[in-house]
C-alpha positions in Angstrom: 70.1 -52.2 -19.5 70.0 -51.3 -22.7 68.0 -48.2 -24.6 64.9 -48.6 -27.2 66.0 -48.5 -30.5 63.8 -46.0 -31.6 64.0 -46.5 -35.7 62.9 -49.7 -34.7 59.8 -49.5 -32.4 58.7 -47.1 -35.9 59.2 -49.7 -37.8 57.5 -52.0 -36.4 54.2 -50.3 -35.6 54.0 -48.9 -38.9 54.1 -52.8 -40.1 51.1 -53.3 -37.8 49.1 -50.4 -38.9 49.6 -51.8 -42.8 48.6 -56.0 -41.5 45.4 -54.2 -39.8 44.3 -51.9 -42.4 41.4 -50.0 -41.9 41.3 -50.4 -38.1 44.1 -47.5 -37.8 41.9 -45.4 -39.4 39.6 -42.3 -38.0 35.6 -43.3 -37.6 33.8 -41.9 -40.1 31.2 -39.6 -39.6 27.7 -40.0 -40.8 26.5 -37.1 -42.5 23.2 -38.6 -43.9 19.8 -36.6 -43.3 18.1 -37.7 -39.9 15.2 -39.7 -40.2 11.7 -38.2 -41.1 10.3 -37.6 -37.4 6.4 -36.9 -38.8 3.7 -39.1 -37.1 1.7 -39.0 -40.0 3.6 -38.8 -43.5 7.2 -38.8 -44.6 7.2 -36.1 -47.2 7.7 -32.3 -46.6 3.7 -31.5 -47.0 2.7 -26.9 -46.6 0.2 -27.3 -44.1 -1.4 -24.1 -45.9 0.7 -22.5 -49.2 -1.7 -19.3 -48.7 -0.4 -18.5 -45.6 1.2 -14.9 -44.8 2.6 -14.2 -41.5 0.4 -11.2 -39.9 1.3 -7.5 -40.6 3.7 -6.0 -38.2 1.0 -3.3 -36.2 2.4 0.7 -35.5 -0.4 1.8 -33.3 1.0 2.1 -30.0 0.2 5.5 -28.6 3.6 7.3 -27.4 4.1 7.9 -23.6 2.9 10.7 -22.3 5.4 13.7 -21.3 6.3 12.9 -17.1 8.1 16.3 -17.5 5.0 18.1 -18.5 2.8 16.4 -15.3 5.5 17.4 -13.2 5.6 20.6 -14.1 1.7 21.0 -13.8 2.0 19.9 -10.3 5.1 20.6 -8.6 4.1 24.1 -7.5 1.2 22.5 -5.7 3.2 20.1 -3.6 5.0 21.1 0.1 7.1 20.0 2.2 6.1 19.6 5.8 9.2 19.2 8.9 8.2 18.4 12.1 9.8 18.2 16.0 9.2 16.2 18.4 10.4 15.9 21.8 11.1 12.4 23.6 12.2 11.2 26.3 15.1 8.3 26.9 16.0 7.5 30.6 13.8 11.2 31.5 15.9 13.6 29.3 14.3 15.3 26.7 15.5 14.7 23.3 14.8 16.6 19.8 14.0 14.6 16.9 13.2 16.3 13.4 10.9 14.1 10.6 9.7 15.2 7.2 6.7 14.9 5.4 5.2 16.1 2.2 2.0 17.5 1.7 -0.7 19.1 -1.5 -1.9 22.1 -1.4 -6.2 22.0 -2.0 -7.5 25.1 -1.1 -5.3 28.6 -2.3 -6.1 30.0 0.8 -3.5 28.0 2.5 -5.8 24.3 3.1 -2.7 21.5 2.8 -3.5 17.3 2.9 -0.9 15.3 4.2 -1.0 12.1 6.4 -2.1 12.1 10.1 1.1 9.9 11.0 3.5 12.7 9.4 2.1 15.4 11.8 0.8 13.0 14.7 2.8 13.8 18.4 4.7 16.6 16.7 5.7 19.7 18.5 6.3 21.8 15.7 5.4 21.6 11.8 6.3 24.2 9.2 5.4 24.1 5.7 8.1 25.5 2.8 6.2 26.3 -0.5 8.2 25.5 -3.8 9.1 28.7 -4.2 10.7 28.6 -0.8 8.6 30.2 1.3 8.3 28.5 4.6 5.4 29.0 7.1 4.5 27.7 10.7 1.1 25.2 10.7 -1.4 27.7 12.4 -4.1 24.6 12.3 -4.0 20.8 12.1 -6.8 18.7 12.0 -5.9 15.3 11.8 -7.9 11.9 11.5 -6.2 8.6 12.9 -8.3 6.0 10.9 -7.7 7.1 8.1 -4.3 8.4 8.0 -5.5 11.9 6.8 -4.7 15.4 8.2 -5.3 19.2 7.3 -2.7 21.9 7.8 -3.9 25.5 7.6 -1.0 28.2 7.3 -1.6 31.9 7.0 -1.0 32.0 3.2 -3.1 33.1 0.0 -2.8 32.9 -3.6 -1.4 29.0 -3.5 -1.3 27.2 -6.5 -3.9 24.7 -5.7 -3.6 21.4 -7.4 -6.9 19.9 -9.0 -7.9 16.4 -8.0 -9.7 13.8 -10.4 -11.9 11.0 -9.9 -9.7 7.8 -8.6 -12.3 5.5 -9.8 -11.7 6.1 -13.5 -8.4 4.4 -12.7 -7.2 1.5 -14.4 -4.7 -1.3 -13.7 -1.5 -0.6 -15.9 -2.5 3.4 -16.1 0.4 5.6 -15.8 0.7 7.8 -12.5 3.3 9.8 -10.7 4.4 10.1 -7.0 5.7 13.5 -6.4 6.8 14.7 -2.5 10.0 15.4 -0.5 11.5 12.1 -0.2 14.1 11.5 2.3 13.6 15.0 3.0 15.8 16.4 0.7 13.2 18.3 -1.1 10.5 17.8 -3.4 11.0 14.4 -6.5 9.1 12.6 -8.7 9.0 9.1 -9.4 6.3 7.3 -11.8 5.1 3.9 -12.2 1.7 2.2 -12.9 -1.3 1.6 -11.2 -0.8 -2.1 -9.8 -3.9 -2.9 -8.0 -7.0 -0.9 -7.1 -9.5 -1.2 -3.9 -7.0 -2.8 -2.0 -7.5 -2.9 1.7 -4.4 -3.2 4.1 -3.7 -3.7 8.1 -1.3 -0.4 8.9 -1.8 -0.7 12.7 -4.3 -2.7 15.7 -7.5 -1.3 15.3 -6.6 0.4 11.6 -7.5 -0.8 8.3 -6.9 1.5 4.9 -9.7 0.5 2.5 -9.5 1.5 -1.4 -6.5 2.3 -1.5 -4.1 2.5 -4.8 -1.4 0.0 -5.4 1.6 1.4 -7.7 5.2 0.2 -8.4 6.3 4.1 -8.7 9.2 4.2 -5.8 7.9 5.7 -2.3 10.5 6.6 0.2 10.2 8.1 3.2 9.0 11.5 3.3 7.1 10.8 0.5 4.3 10.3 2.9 1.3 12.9 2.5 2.7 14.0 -1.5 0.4 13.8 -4.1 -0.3 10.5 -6.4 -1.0 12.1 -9.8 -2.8 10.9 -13.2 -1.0 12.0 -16.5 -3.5 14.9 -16.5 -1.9 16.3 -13.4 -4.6 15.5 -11.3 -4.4 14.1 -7.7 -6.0 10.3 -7.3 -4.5 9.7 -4.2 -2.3 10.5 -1.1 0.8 8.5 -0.7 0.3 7.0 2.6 2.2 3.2 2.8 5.0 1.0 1.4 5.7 -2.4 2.3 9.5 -2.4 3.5 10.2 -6.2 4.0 12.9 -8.1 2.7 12.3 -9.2 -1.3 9.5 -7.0 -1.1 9.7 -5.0 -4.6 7.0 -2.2 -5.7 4.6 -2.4 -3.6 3.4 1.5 -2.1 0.0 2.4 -1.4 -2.0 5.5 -2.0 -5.7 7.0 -0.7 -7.9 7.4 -3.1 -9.2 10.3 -4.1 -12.4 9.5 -3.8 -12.8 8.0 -0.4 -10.2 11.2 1.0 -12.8 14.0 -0.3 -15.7 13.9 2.3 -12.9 13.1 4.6 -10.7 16.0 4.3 -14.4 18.1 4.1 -15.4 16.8 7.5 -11.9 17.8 8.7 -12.4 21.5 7.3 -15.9 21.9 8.2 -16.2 20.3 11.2 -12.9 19.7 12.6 -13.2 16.2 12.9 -14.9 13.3 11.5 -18.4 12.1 11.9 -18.6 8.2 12.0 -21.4 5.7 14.2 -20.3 5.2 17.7 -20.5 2.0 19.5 -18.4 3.5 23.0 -16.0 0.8 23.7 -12.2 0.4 24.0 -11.8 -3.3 22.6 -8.8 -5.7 22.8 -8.6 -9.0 20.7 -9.3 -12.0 22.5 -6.3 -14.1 22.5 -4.8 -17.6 24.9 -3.7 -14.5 27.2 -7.1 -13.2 27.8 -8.8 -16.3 27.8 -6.3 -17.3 30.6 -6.1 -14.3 32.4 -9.8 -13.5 32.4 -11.5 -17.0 32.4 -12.8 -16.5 28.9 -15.1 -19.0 27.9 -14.4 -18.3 23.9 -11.4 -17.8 22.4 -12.5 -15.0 20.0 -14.2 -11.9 19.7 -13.7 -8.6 21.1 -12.9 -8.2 24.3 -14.5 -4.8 25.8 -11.8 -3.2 28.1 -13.6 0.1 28.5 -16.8 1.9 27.7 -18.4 5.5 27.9 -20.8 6.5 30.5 -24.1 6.6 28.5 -22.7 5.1 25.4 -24.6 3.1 23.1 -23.0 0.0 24.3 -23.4 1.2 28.0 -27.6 1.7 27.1 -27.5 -2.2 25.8 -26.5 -3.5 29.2 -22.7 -4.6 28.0 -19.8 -4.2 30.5 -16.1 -4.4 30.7 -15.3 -8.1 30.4 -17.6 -8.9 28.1 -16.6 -10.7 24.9 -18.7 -9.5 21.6 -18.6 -12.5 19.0 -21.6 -11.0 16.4 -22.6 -7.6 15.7 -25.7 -6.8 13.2 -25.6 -10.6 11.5 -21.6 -10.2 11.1 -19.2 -13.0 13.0 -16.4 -11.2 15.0 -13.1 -13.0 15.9 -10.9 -9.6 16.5 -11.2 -6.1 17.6 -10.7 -5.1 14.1 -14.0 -7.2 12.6 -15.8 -5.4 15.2 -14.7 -1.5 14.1 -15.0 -2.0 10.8 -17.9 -3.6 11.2 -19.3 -0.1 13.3 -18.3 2.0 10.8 -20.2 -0.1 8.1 -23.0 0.3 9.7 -25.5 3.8 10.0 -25.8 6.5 12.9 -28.9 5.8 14.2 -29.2 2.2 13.3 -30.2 -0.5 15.4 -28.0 -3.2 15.8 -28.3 -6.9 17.2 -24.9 -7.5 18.9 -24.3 -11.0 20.8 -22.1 -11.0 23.5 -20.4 -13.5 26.1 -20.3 -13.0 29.9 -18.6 -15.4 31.8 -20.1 -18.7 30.3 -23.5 -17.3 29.5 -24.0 -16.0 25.7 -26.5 -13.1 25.6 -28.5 -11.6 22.5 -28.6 -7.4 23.3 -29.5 -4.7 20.9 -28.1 -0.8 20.3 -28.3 2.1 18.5 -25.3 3.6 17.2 -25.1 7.1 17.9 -22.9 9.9 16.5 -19.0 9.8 17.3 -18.4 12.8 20.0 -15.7 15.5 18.9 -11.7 14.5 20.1 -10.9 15.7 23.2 
């Protein structure tokens, strides 16, 4: 077979391209002005000639100085180790945790968090200057997640606490405390939220507490929340630790700690209206297990000998679905409901024995000292 002539095949296409003319040439591009795309008129009308953007504004304030609130209140802030003793297949183990803690009196009065001391064997206190001293005293308070520490120490820098209701969503605050127990850090953030009220544990609700983005670690627990004026508005006490969960710790307020932490000094304890009932939320197990004819409420377990709820005619078994006007589904409605109420107030509970509702009445007496 014979080859293409290749001077040839040139030839003859460039014969073609000449017959067909314009068709061998590039498409043109059209490089007129768009159509006018105005609903209303065609011509490039000022909607107002007068008009001046508006004048670039200067007035933000400049951040405050973290380094100058740390400063302030660093010498007030401890941390707190603890030991603990347990137990796995009935040998004793030792297990250390760390806290963080404020000092509020000078004569050695320190807040931290009833779940950084709670079970603990041990606790010791070291002072930012280094100092370290055994817990001669701890008074602690479950609901609220607030405990006392008195060490044999005078002369503390005490820190100075403000008022936490002043606070303001967006204000700046600082978390200072011995995270990861590696001594005492600060982090800052803002206020997020205020008066928020969160389910820790069965049975305990923190109410007003502080929501802030500042970074809360473990052993930050107990450490002061401060304002930029270095004063404590709150006690670190909770972070949410879930999965895509950003920013999100909780402090005490300031406020609603103070006649807490008093009680705890003064009395040793704290005072609240007693009802005298160990309670367990009614769920499908109880209703099977006990014949429940509802399938809420609060479920008494137990009750004190000459309680309030003992003088009312209530027993063990009984299911409480209303207490003073107030519905009740869980043991929780019903404790928070108790400790909404007044010592010495009368209260209309209705209760469920069996099949039967019954209307009975109490008054709510003084909580008795821990034993």
């Amino acid at each position: 077979m014979k080859g293409i002539n290749i001077k040839y095949l040139l030839t003859v296409l460039i014969i073609m391209c000449l017959l067909v003319g314009s068709s061998c040439l590039l498409p043109s591009t059209d490089t007129s002005s768009p159509p006018d795309s105005s609903p209303t008129d065609s011509t490039s009308t000022p909607i107002d000639p007068d008009w001046t953007p508006p004048a670039v504004e200067n007035q933000a304030p400049a951040l405050p100085s973290i380094a100058d609130v740390v400063a302030l209140v660093k010498p007030s802030v401890v941390a707190i180790n603890t030991e603990y003793v347990t137990y796995i297949f009935n040998q004793p183990y030792e297990e250390e945790g760390a806290g963080s803690g404020w000092i509020i009196d000078e004569d050695g009065l320190i807040v931290t968090n009833n779940h950084v001391v709670e079970g603990a064997n041990s606790v010791t206190v070291t002072l930012s200057d280094g100092r370290t001293f055994p817990a001669e005293t701890i008074r602690t308070d479950w609901l609220s997640d607030l405990a006392i520490i008195k060490v044999n120490a005078h002369n503390l820098p005490a820190a100075k606490v403000g008022d936490s209701d002043m606070l303001r969503v967006g204000d700046w605050v600082v978390a200072i405390g011995n995270s990861l127990g590696m001594g005492i850090s600060a982090t800052k953030g803002i206020v997020s939220a205020n008066g928020v009220s969160l389910s820790v544990s069965a049975g305990q609700t923190l109410d007003d507490l502080i929501q802030t983005d500042a970074a809360i670690n473990p052993g930050n627990s107990g450490g002061p929340l401060v304002n930029m004026a270095g004063e404590v508005i709150g006690i670190t006490s909770v972070k949410v630790a879930q999965v895509g969960v950003e920013g999100m710790g909780y402090a005490i307020s300031s406020n609603t700690a103070t006649p807490i932490i008093q009680q705890l000094v003064q009395n040793g304890y704290v005072v609240r209206p007693w009802l005298g009932v160990v309670l367990y939320t009614v769920d499908q197990y109880a209703v099977l297990r006990y014949g429940l004819a509802v399938d809420k409420g609060a479920l008494i377990t137990e009750m004190a000998v000459g309680s309030p709820v003992d003088e009312a005619g209530i027993e063990p078994g009984d299911v409480i679905t209303e207490f003073a006007g107030e519905e009740i589904t869980t043991a929780d409605d019903l404790i928070q409901a108790i400790h909404s109420s007044q010592i010495g107030q009368e209260v209309e509970i209705v209760f469920w024995r069996g099949d039967v509702k019954n209307t009975t009445y109490a008054i709510l007496t003084e909580s008795p000292p821990p034993s």
